[in-house]
C-alpha positions in Angstrom: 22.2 13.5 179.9 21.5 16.2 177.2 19.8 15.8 174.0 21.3 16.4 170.9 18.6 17.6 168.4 19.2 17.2 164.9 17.9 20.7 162.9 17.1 19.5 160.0 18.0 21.8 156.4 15.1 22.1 153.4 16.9 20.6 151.1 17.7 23.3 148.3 18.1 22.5 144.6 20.8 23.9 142.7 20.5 27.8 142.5 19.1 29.5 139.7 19.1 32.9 138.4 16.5 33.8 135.7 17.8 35.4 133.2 14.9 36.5 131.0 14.6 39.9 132.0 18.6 40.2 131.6 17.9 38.9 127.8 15.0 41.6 127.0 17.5 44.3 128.3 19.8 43.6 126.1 17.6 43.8 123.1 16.4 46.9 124.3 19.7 48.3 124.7 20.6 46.7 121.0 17.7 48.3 119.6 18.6 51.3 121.2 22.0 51.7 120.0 21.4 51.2 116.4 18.6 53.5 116.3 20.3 56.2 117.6 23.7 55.5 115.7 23.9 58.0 113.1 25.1 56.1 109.9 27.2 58.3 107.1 26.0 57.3 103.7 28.7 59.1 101.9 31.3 57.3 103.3 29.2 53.6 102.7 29.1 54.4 99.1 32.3 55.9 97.8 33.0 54.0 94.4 36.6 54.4 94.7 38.8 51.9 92.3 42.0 51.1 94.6 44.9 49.8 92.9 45.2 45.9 92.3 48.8 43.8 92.0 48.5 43.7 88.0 47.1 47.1 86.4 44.4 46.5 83.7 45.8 46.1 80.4 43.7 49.0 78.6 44.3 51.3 81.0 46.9 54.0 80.6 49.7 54.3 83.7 49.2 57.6 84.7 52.6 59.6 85.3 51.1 62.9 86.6 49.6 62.7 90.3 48.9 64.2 93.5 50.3 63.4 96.7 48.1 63.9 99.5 50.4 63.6 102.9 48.6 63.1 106.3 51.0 63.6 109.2 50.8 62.5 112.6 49.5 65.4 114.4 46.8 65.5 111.8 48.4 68.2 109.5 47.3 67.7 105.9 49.3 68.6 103.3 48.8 67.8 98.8 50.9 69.1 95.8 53.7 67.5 93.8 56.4 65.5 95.1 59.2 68.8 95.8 56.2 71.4 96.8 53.5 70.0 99.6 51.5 73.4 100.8 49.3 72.6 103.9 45.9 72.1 103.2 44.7 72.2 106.7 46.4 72.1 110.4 43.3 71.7 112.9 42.3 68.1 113.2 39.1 68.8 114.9 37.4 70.1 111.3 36.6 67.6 109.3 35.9 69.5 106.2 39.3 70.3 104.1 37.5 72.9 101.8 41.5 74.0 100.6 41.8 70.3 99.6 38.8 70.1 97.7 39.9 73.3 96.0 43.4 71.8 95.2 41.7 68.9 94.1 39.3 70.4 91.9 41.9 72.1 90.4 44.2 69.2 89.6 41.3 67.4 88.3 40.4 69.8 85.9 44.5 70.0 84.6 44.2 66.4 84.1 41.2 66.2 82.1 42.6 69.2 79.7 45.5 66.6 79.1 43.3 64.0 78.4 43.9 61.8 81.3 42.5 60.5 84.4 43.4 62.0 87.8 45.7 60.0 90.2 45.7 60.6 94.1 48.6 58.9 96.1 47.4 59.4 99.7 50.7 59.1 102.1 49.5 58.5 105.7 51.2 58.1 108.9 50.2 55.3 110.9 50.2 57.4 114.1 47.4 59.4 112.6 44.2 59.3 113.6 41.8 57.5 111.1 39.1 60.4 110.8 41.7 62.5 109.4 42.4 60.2 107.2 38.7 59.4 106.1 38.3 63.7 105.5 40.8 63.3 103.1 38.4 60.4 101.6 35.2 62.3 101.6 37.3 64.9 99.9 38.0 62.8 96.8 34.7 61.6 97.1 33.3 65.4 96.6 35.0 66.0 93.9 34.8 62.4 92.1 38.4 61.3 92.3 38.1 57.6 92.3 41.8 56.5 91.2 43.5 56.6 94.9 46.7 54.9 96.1 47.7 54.6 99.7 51.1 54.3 100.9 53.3 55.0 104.1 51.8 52.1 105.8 53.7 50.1 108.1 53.6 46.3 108.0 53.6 44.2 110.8 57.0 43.1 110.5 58.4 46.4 110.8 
């Protein structure tokens, strides 16, 4: 007659996985990542007044403005409402020294009138969002801080 042996299993507790060493790389790749992100203190620290629902009662509507346009493929264009010249075509710079020059120039119309300059920035929501902040640090080189967006598409749309 044969024998039937029994093998008989250690008896394992639940598994575990230590995870300690997975916990100090991650604060080593955390601390990594924000020391070697390059922060842009410019663009922290703009001091731009956007417009609110109501406008202040002792402020002046302004009539005269610019009209910055950003297109889709990144194209830049500023002037009055019937003549837009092209500020700058190539996406990849992100200095707009001809917008900055138009800019300067409008600002310093406006003040000879007495009044404070207005910037209506139209962009297109297909446009990529560093184009859009060039045209930001551009009014932030020259001190424009009175900037209205527009052209944005709601979510209903």
């Amino acid at each position: 007659m044969a024998r039937k042996s029994r093998l008989e299993l250690e008896e394992i507790d639940d598994p575990a996985l230590d995870i300690a060493s997975l916990i100090d790389i991650a604060f080593l790749l955390l601390i990594y990542f924000l020391i070697t992100s390059t922060l842009q203190p410019k663009e922290g620290d703009l001091n731009m007044t956007f417009p609110t629902v109501q406008a202040p009662p002792d402020r002046e509507i302004l009539v005269d403005h610019l009209n910055v346009e950003l297109q889709e493929d990144g194209v830049v264009l500023a002037g009055a409402a019937g003549s837009m010249e092209v500020m700058d075509s190539d996406p990849s710079v992100l200095r707009l020294p001809l917008l900055v020059q138009k800019l300067k120039e409008y600002k310093a119309a406006v003040a000879l009138a007495g009044a404070e300059p207005l910037v209506i920035i139209k962009a297109d929501d297909a446009a990529k969002q560093q184009r859009f902040i060039d045209i930001i640090d551009s009014l932030a080189e020259v001190g424009i801080a009175n900037v209205t967006m527009t052209g944005f598409k709601t979510e209903e749309q």
